[in-house]
C-alpha positions as CSV (number, residue, x, y, z in Angstrom):
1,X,0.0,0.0,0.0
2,X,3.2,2.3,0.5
3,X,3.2,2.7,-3.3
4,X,0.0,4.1,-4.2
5,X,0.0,6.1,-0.6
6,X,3.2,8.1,-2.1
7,X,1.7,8.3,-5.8
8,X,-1.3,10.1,-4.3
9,X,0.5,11.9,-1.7
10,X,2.7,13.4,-4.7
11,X,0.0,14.3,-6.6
12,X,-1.5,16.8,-4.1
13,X,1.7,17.6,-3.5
14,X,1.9,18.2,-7.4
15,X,-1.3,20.3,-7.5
16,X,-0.8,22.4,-4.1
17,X,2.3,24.1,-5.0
18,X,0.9,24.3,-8.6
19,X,-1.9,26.6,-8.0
20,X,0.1,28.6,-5.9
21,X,-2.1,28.9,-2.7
22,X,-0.4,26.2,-0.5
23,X,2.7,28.4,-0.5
24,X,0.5,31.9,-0.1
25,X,-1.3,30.2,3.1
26,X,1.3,28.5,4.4
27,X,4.3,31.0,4.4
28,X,3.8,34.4,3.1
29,X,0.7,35.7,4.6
30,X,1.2,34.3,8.2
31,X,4.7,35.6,8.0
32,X,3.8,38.5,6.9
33,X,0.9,39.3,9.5
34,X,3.3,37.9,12.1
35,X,5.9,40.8,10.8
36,X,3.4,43.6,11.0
37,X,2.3,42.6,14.1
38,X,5.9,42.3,15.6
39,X,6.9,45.9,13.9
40,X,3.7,47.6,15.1
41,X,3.7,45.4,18.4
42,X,6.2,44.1,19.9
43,X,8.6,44.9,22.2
44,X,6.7,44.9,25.5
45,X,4.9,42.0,27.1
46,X,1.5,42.5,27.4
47,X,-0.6,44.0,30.1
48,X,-0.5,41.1,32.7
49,X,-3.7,40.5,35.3
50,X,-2.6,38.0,37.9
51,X,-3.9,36.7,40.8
52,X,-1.0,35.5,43.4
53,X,-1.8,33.5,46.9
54,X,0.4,34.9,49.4
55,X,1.1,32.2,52.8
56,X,2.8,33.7,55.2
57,X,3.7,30.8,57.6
58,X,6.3,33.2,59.1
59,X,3.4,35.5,61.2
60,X,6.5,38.0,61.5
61,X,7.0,41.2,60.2
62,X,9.1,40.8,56.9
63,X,5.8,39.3,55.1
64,X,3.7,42.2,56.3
65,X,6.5,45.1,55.1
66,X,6.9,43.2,51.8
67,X,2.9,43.0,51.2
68,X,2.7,46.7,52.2
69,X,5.6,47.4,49.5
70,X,4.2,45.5,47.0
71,X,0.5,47.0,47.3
72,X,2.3,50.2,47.4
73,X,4.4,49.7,44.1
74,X,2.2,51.9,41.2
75,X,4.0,49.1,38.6
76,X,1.6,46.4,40.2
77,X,-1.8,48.5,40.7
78,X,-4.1,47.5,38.4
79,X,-2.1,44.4,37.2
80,X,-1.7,42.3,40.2
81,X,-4.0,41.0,43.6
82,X,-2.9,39.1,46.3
83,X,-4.9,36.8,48.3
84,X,-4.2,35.6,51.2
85,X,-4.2,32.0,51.9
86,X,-4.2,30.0,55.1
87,X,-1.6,27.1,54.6
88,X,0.8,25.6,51.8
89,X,-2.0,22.8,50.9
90,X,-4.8,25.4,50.4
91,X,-2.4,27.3,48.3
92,X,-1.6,24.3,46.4
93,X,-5.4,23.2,46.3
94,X,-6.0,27.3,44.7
95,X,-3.4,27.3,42.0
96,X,-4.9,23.3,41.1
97,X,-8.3,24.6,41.0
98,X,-7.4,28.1,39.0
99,X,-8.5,30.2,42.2
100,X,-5.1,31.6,42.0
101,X,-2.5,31.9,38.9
102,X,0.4,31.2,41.6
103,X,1.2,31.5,44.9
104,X,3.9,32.5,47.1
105,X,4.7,30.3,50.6
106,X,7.0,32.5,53.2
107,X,8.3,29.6,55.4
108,X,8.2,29.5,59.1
109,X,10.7,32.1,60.8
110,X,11.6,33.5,57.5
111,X,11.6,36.9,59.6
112,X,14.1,35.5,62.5
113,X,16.2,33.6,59.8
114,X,16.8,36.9,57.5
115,X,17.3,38.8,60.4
116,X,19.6,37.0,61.9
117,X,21.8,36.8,58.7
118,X,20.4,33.6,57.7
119,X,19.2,32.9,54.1
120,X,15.4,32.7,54.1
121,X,12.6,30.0,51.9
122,X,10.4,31.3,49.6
123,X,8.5,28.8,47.6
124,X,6.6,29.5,44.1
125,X,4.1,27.6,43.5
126,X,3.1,27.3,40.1
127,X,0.7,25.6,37.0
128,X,0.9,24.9,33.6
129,X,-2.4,26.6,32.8
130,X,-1.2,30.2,34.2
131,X,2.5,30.6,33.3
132,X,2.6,34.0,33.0
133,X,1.4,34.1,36.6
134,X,4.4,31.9,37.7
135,X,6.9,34.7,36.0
136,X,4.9,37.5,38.0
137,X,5.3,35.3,41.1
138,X,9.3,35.2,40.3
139,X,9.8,39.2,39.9
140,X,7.8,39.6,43.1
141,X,10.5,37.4,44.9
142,X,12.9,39.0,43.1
143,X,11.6,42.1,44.1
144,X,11.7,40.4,47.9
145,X,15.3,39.9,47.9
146,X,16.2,43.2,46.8
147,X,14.4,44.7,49.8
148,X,15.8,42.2,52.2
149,X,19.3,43.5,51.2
150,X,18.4,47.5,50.5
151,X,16.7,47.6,53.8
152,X,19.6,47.2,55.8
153,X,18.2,44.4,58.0
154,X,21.5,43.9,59.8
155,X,20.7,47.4,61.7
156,X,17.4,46.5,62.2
157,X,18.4,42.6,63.4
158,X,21.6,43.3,65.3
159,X,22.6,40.6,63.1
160,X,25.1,39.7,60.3
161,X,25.1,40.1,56.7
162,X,21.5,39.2,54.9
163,X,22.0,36.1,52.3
164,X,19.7,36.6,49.3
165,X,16.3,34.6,49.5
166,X,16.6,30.8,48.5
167,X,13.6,30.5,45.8
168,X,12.2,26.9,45.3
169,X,9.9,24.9,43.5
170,X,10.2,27.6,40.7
171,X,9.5,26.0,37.4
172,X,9.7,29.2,35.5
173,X,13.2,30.9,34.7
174,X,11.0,34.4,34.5
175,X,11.9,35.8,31.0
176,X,10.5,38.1,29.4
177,X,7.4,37.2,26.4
178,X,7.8,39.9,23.5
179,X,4.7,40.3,21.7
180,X,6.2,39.2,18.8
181,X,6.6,35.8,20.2
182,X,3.0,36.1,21.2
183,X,1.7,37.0,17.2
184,X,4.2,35.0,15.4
185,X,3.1,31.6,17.4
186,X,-0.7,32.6,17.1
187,X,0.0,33.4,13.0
188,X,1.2,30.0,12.8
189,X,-1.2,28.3,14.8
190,X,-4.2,30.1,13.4
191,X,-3.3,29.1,9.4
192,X,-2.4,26.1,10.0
193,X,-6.3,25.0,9.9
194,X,-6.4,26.9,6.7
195,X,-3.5,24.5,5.5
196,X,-4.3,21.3,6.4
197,X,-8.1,22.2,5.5
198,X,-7.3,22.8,2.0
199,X,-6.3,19.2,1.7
200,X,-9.1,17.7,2.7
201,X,-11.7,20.4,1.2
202,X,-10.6,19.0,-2.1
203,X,-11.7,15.9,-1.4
204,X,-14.9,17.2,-1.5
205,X,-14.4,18.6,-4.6
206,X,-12.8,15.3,-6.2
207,X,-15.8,13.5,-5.0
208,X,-17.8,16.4,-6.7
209,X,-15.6,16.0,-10.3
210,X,-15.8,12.7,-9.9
211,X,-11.9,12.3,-9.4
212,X,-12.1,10.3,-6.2
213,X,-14.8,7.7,-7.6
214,X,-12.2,7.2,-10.5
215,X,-9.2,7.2,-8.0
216,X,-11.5,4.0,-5.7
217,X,-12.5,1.9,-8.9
218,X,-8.9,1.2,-9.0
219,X,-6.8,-1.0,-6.6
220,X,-6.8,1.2,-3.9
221,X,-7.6,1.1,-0.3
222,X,-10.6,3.2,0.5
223,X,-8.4,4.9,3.2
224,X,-5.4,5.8,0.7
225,X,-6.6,9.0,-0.9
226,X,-7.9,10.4,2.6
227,X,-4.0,9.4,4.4
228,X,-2.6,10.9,1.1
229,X,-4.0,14.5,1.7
230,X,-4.0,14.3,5.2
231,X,0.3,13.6,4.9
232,X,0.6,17.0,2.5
233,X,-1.7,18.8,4.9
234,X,0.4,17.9,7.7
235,X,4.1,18.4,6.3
236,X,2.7,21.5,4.8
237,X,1.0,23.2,8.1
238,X,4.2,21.9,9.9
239,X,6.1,23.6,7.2
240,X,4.4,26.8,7.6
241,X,4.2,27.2,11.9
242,X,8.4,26.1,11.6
243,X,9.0,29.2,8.7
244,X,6.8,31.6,10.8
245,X,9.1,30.4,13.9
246,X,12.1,31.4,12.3
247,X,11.4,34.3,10.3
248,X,9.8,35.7,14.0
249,X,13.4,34.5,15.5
250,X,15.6,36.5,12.9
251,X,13.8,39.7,12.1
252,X,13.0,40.3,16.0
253,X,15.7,38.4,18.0
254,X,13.5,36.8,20.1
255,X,13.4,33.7,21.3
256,X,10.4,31.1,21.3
257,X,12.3,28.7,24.1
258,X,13.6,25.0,23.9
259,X,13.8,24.5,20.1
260,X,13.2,20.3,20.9
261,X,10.0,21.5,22.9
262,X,8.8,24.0,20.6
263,X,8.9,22.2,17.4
264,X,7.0,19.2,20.1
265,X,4.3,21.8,20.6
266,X,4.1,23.2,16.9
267,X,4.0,19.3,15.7
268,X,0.9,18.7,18.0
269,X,-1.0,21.8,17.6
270,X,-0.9,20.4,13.5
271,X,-2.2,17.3,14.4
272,X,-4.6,18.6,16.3
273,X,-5.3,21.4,13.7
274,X,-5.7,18.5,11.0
275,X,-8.0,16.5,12.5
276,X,-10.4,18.8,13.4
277,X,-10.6,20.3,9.8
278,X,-10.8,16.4,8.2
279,X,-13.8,16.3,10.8
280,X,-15.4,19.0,9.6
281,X,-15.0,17.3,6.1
282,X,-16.6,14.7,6.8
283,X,-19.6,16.3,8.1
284,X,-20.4,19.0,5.2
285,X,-21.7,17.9,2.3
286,X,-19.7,20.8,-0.6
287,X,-16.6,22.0,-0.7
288,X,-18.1,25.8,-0.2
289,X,-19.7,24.6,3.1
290,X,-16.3,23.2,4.0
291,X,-14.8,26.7,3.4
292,X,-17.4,28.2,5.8
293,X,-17.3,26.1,8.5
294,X,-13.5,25.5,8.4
295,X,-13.1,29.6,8.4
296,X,-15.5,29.8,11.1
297,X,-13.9,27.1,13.2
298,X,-10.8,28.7,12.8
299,X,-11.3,32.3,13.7
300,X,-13.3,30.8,16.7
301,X,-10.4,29.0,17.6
302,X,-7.6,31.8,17.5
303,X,-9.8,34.2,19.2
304,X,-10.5,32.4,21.9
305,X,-6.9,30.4,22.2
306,X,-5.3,33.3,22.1
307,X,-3.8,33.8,18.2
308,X,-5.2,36.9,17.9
309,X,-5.6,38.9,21.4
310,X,-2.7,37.8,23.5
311,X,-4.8,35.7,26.4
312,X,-3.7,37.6,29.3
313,X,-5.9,40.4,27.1
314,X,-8.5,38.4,27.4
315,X,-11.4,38.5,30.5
316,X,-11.2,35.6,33.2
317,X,-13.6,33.6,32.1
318,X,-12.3,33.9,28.2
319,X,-8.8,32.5,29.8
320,X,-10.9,29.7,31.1
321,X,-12.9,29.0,27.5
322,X,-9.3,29.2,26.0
323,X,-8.6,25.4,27.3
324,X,-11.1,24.3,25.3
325,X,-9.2,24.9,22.3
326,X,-5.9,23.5,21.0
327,X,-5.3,27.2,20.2
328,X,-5.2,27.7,23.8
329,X,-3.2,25.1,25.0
330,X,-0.5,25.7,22.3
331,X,-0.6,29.8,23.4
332,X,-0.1,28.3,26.9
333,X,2.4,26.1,25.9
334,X,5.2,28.5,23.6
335,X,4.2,31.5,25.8
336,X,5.5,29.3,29.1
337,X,8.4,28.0,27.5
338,X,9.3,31.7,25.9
339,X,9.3,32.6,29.5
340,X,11.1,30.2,31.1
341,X,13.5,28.3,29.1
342,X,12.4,25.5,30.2
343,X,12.5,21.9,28.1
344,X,9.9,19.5,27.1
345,X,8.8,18.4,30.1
346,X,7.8,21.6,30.7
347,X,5.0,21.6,27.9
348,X,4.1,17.5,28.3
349,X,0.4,18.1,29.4
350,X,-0.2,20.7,26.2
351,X,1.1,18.0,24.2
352,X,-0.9,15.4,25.8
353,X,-4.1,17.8,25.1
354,X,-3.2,18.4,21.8
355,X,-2.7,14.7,21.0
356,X,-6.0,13.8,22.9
357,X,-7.9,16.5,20.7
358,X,-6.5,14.8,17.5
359,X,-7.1,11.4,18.2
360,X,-10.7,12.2,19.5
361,X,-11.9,14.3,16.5
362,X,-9.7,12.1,14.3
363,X,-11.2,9.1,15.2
364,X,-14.6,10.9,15.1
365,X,-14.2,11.9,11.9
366,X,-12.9,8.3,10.2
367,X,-16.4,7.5,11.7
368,X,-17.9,10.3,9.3
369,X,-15.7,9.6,6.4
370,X,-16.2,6.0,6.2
371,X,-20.3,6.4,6.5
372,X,-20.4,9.3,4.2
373,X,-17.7,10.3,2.0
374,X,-16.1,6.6,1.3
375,X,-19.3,5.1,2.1
């Protein structure tokens, strides 16, 4: 079956790059849009609202002067909230259950340690789901140490010289997300549904000529011509997101993170993208419907995973709806490793999603395909 699986793959291969479009969709216009978002852009992360859990296990007065500080500082009003939280498990139970984006945990006699020259805990606490919370949660213990040391607790202690603060359980590195990072990745992961749909709207259209009735009375499998445009789809798409990734990487100097994790993330997000637009294939009944719903399933998706307005743009419960798309979880996924350097463990749950998504609405759409389209 390899041999007729490669003859048809090569012939949408043939007629993709023929007409011109595949290239168009794929490279230049979400490369371009990507550009003129960076130019216009970039530069500055976006306007962050996060929600920390603060634990003060310490009951001393460091924890009180820091919170008074930090409710003080004008660069954190109207960007971040604090909530106080009663223990470490009820913090971890809040940033689990999205009540929080991250939390903070000041160990017991953090005050006495510090002050007595000692170097004190502060753990992090953070989730995949709200990275950009965790890189907040970072600067404000950055922020901590710098006032342990510019307060001049050794006067204030009778002590000897304050040791910076001992972070842990810090999964994010805390650098910074340009908003080109944030455009380029959602350029890329919004046209890759126009890619991959492409290849399987014209098997509408073949069934419509006739083409794919000609293509089954020979001896092929009734699966061959769907694999062979679903293969170009892919390695197209994939193409695409991978020359949007670089181009945002030269013109801006930016980085996306772990190359091994990103390309893991942009590989998923295709195969997620690809079987979502086969299903809608298989449920339309014309190629022109397929257009519509594929368009409309796409824009749907961006919006609300984040391609277009950067999600922590977006309202609450909008941050919430963008789980429910793989648009989301790959905007979750490049913008945590973007600002963490982390590797791809890091990202394994997106991936997961992603992979779940595809086989769901994959398998759901053999289902539709073998009743209606190859019935």
């Amino acid at each position: 079956m390899m041999r007729p699986l490669l003859t048809v793959s090569a012939l949408e291969l043939r007629t993709r790059l023929r007409d011109g479009t595949a290239l168009i969709i794929a490279v230049i216009v979400p490369v371009a849009l990507a550009t003129l978002f960076g130019l216009a852009l970039g530069g500055d992360d976006p306007p962050l609202r996060a929600t920390v859990g603060v634990v003060d296990l310490d009951r001393g007065p460091l924890p009180a002067d820091v919170r008074r500080e930090i409710a003080a500082a004008e660069q954190f009003k109207g960007v971040l909230t604090l909530r106080d939280l009663p223990s470490e498990q009820a913090a971890r139970r809040a940033v689990d259950d999205g009540g929080v984006g991250a939390a903070i945990v000041f160990g017991r006699d953090f005050s006495r340690t510090v002050g007595a020259g000692g170097s004190g805990q502060v753990s992090v606490l953070t989730t995949p789901e709200s990275p950009l919370a965790g890189v907040v949660a970072r600067s404000l213990v950055e922020r901590i140490a710098v006032m342990v040391e510019s307060r001049a607790l050794t006067e204030r202690f009778a002590a000897g010289p304050a040791e910076p603060l001992t972070v842990v359980s810090d999964p994010l590195a805390g650098g910074k997300v340009d908003l080109s990072v944030y455009y380029g990745a959602g350029m890329a992961a919004l046209f890759a549904f126009f890619v991959v749909g492409a290849s399987f709207r014209s098997l509408l259209t073949e069934r419509k000529l006739g083409t794919l009735n000609r293509m089954r009375a020979g001896p092929l499998a009734p699966w061959v011509p769907v694999a062979g445009k679903a293969i170009v789809g892919f390695a197209l798409a994939l193409f695409g997101v991978c020359v949007t990734w670089a181009s945002s990487t030269l013109i801006f100097g930016t980085t996306w993170g772990d190359p091994v994790a990103v390309f893991a993330v942009l590989c998923a997000h295709v195969l997620a993208a690809a079987a979502i637009t086969m299903l809608v294939a298989s449920r339309v009944k014309t190629d022109a419907q397929a257009d519509g719903v594929i368009m409309a399933v796409s824009f749907v998706a961006a919006f609300f995973g984040g391609s277009l307005v950067p999600i922590p743009n977006l309202p609450d419960a909008l941050q919430v709806v963008a789980l429910f798309t793989p648009n989301g979880w790959t905007s979750y996924a490049l913008i945590g490793l973007a600002g963490s350097g982390d590797g791809l463990a890091s990202v394994a749950l997106p991936i997961g999603v992603l992979c779940a998504i595809a086989l769901t609405a994959g398998g759901l759409a053999a289902v539709g395909l073998k009743k209606g389209l190859l019935g």
